[in-house]
N, CA and C atoms as an extended XYZ file, in Angstrom:
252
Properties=species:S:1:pos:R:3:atomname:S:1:resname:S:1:resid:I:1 pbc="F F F"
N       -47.038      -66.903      -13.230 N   UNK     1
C       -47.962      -66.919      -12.100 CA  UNK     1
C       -47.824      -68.249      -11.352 C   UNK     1
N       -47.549      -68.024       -9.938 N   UNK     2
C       -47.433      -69.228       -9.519 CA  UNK     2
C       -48.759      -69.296       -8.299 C   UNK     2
N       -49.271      -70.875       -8.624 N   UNK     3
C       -50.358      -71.126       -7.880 CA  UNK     3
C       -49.828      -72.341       -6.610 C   UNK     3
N       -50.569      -71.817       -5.606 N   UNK     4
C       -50.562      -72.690       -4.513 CA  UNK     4
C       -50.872      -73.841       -4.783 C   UNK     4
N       -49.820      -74.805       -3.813 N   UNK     5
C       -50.228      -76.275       -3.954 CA  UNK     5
C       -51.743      -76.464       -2.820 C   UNK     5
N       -52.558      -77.227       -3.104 N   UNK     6
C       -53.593      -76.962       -2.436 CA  UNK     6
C       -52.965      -78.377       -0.998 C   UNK     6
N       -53.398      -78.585       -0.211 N   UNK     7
C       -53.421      -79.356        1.154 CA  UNK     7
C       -54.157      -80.747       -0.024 C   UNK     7
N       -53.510      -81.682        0.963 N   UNK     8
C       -54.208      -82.802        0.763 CA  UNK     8
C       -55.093      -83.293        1.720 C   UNK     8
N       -55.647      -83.911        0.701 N   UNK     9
C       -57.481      -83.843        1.650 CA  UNK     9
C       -58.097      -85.311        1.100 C   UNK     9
N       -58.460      -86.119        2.133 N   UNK    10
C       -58.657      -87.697        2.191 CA  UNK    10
C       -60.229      -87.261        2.776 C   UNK    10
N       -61.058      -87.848        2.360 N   UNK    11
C       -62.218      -88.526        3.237 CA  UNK    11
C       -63.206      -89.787        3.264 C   UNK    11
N       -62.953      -89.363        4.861 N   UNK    12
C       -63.852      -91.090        4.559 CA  UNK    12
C       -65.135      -91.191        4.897 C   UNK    12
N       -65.350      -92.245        4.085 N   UNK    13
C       -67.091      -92.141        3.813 CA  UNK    13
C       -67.737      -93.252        3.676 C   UNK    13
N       -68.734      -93.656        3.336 N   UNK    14
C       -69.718      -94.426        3.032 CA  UNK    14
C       -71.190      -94.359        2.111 C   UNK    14
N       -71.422      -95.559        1.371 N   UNK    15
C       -72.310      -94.731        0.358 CA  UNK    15
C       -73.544      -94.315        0.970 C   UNK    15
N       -74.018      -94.530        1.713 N   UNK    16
C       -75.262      -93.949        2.074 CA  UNK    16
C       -75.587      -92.768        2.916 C   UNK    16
N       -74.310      -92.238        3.686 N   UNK    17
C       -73.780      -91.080        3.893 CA  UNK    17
C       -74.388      -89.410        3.713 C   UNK    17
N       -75.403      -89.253        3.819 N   UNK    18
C       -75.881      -88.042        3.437 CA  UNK    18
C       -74.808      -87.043        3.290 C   UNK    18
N       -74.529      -86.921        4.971 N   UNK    19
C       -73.295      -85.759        4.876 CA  UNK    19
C       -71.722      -85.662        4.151 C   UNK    19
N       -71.507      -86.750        4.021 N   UNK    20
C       -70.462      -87.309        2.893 CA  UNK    20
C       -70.598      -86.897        1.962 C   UNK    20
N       -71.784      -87.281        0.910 N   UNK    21
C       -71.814      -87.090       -0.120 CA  UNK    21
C       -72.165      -84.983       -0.125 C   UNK    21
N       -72.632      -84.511        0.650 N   UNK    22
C       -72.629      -83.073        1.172 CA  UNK    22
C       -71.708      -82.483        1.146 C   UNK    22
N       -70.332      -83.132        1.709 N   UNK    23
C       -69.094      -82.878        1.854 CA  UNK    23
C       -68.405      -82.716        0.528 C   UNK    23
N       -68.652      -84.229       -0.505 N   UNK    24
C       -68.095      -84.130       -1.255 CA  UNK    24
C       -68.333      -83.313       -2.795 C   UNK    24
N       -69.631      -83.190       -2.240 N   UNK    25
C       -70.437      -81.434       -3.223 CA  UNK    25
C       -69.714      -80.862       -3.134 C   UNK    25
N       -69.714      -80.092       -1.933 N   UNK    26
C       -68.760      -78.918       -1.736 CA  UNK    26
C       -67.259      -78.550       -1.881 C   UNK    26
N       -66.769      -79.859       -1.958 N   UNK    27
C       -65.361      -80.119       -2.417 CA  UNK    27
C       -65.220      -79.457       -4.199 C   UNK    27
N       -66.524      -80.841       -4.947 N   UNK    28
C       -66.027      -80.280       -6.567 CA  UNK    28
C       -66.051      -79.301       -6.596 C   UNK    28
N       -67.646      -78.372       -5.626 N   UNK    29
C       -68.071      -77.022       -6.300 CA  UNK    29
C       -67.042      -75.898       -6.240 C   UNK    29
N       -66.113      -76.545       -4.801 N   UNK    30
C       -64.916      -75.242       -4.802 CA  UNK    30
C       -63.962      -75.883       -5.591 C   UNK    30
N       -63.668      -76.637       -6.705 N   UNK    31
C       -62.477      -77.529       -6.983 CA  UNK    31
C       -61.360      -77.703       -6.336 C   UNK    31
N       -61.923      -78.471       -5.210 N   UNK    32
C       -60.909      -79.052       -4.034 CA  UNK    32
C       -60.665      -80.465       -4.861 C   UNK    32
N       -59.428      -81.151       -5.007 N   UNK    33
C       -59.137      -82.545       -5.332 CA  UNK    33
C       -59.360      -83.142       -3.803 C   UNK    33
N       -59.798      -84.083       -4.329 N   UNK    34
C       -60.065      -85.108       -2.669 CA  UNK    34
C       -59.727      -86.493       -3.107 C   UNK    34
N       -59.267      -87.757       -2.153 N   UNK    35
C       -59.130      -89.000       -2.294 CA  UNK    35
C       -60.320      -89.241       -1.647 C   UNK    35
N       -61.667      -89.995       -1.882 N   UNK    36
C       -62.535      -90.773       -0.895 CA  UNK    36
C       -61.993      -91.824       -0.581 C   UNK    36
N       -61.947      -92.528        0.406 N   UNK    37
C       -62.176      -93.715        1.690 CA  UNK    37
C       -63.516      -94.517        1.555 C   UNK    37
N       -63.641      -95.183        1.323 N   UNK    38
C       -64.752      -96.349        1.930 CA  UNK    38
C       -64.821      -96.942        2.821 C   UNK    38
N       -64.782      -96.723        3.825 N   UNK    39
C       -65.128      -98.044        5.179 CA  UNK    39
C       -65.734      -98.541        4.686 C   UNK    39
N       -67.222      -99.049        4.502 N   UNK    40
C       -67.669      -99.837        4.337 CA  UNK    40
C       -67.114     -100.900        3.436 C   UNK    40
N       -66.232     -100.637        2.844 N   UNK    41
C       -65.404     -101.576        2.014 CA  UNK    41
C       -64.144     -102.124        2.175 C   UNK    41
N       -63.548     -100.871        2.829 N   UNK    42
C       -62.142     -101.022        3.343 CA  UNK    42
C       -62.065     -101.192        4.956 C   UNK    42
N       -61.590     -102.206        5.335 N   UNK    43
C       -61.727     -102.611        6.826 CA  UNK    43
C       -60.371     -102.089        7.386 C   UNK    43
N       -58.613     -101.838        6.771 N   UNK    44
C       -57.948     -101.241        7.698 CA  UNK    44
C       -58.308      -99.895        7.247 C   UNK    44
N       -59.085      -99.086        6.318 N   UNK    45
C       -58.930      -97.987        6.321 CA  UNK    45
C       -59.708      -97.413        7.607 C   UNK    45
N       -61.491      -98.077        7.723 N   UNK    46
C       -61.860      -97.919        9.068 CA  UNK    46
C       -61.230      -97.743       10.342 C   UNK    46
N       -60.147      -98.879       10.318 N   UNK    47
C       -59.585      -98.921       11.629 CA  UNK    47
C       -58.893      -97.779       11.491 C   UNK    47
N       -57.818      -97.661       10.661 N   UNK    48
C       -56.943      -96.444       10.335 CA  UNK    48
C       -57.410      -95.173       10.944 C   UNK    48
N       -58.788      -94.684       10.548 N   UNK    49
C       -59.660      -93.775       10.810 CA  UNK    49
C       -59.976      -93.915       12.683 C   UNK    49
N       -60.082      -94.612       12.952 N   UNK    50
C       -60.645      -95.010       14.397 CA  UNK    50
C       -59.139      -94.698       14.912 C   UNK    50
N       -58.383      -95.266       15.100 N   UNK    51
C       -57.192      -94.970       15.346 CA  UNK    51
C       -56.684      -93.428       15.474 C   UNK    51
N       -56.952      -93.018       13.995 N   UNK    52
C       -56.639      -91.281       14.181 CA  UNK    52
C       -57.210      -90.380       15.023 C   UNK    52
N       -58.723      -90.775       14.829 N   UNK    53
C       -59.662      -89.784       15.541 CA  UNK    53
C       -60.285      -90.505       16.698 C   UNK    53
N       -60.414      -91.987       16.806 N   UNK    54
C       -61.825      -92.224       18.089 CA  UNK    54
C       -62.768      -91.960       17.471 C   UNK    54
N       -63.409      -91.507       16.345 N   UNK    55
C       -64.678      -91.551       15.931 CA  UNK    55
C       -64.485      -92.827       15.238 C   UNK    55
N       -65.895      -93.428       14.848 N   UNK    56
C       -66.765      -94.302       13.842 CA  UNK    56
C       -67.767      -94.068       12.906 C   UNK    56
N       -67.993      -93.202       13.042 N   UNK    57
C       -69.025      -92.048       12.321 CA  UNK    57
C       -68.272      -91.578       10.996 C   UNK    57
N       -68.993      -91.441       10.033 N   UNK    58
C       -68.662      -90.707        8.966 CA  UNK    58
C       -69.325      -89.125        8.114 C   UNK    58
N       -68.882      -88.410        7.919 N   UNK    59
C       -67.572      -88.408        7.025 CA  UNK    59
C       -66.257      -88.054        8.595 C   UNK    59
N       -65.192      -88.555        7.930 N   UNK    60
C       -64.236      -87.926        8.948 CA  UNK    60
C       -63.328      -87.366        7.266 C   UNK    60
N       -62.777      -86.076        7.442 N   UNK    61
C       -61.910      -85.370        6.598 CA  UNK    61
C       -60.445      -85.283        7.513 C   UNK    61
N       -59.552      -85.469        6.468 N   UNK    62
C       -58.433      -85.234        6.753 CA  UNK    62
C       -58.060      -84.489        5.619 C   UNK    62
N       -57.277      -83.105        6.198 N   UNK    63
C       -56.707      -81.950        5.661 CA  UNK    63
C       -55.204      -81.762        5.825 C   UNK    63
N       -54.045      -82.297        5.403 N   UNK    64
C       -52.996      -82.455        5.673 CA  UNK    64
C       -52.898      -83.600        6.867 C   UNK    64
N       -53.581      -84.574        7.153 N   UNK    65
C       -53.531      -84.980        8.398 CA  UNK    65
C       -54.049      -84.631        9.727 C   UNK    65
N       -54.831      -83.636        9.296 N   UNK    66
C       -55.542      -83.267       10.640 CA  UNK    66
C       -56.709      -83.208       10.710 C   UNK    66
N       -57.550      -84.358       11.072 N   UNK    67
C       -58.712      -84.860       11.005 CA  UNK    67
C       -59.638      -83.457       11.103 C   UNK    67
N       -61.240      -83.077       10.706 N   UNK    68
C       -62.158      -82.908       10.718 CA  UNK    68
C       -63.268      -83.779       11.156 C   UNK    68
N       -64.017      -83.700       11.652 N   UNK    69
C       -64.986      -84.834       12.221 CA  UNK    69
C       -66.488      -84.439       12.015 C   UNK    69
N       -67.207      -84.993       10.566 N   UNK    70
C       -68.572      -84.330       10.199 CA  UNK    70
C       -67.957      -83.270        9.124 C   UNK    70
N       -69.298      -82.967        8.544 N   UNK    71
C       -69.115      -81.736        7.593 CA  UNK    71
C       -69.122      -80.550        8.352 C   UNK    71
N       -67.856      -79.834        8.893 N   UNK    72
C       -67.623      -78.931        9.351 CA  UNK    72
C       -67.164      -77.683        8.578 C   UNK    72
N       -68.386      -77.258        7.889 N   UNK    73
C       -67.872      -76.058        6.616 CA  UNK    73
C       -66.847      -75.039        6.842 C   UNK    73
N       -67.206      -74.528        8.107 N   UNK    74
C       -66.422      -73.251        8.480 CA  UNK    74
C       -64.911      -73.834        8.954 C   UNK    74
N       -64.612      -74.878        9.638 N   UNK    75
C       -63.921      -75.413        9.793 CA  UNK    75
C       -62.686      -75.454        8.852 C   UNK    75
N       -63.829      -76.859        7.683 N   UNK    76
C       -62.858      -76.853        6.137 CA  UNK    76
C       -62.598      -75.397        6.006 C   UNK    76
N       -63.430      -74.652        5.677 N   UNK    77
C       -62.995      -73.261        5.166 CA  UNK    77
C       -61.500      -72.663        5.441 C   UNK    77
N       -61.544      -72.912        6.666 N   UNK    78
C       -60.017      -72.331        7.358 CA  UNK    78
C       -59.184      -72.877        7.158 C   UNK    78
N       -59.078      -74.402        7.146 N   UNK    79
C       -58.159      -75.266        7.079 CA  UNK    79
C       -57.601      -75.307        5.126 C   UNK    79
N       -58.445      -75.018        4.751 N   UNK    80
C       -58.397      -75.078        3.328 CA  UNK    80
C       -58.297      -73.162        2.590 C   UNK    80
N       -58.321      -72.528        3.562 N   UNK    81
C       -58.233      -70.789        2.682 CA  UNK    81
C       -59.402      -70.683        1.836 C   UNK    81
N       -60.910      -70.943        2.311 N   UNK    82
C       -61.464      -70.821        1.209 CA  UNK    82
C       -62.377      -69.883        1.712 C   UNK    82
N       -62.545      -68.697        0.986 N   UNK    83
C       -63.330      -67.506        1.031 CA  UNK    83
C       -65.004      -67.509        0.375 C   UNK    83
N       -65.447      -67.513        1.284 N   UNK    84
C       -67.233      -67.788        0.678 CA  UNK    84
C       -67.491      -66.556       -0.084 C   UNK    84
C-alpha cells in the first residue's frame, strides 16, 4: 500500500495567537505534520513572511509554498485533500 507524501506545510505564528494556535489544533486533529515559525522570535523569518505575502498578521500558512493568510479552513482543506 502506498501512501501519499503529504505537502509541506510551515506556519507562522506567535504565542498569543488565538487563531494560530486554532490552526495548529486542526493540523494534529487531522495529523497534518507542520513546522511552526515564530516571529516574535525570529526576525528574518518575519521578514521572510512579509516578503512572501505583504501581510504582518498572523497565522500566515504555507502549503507547498503557497501562502494561506489566517485560518482559512476550507481553503487548507483543498490545498491539503482533506475531506470533513
Amino acid at each position: 500500500m502506498q501512501t501519499a507524501t503529504q505537502p509541506k506545510v510551515i506556519i507562522f505564528t506567535t504565542p498569543t495567537c488565538s487563531f494560530c494556535n486554532a490552526a495548529k489544533r486542526y493540523f494534529r486533529e487531522k495529523n497534518i505534520k507542520f513546522t511552526e515559525v515564530d516571529v516574535s522570535r525570529d526576525q528574518k523569518a518575519a521578514q521572510d513572511m512579509v516578503r512572501r505575502t505583504g501581510q504582518m498578521g498572523v497565522p500566515v500558512i504555507l502549503i507547498n509554498n503557497r501562502p494561506i493568510v489566517g485560518f482559512d479552513r476550507p481553503k487548507i482543506n483543498a490545498m491539503l485533500n482533506i475531506k470533513n
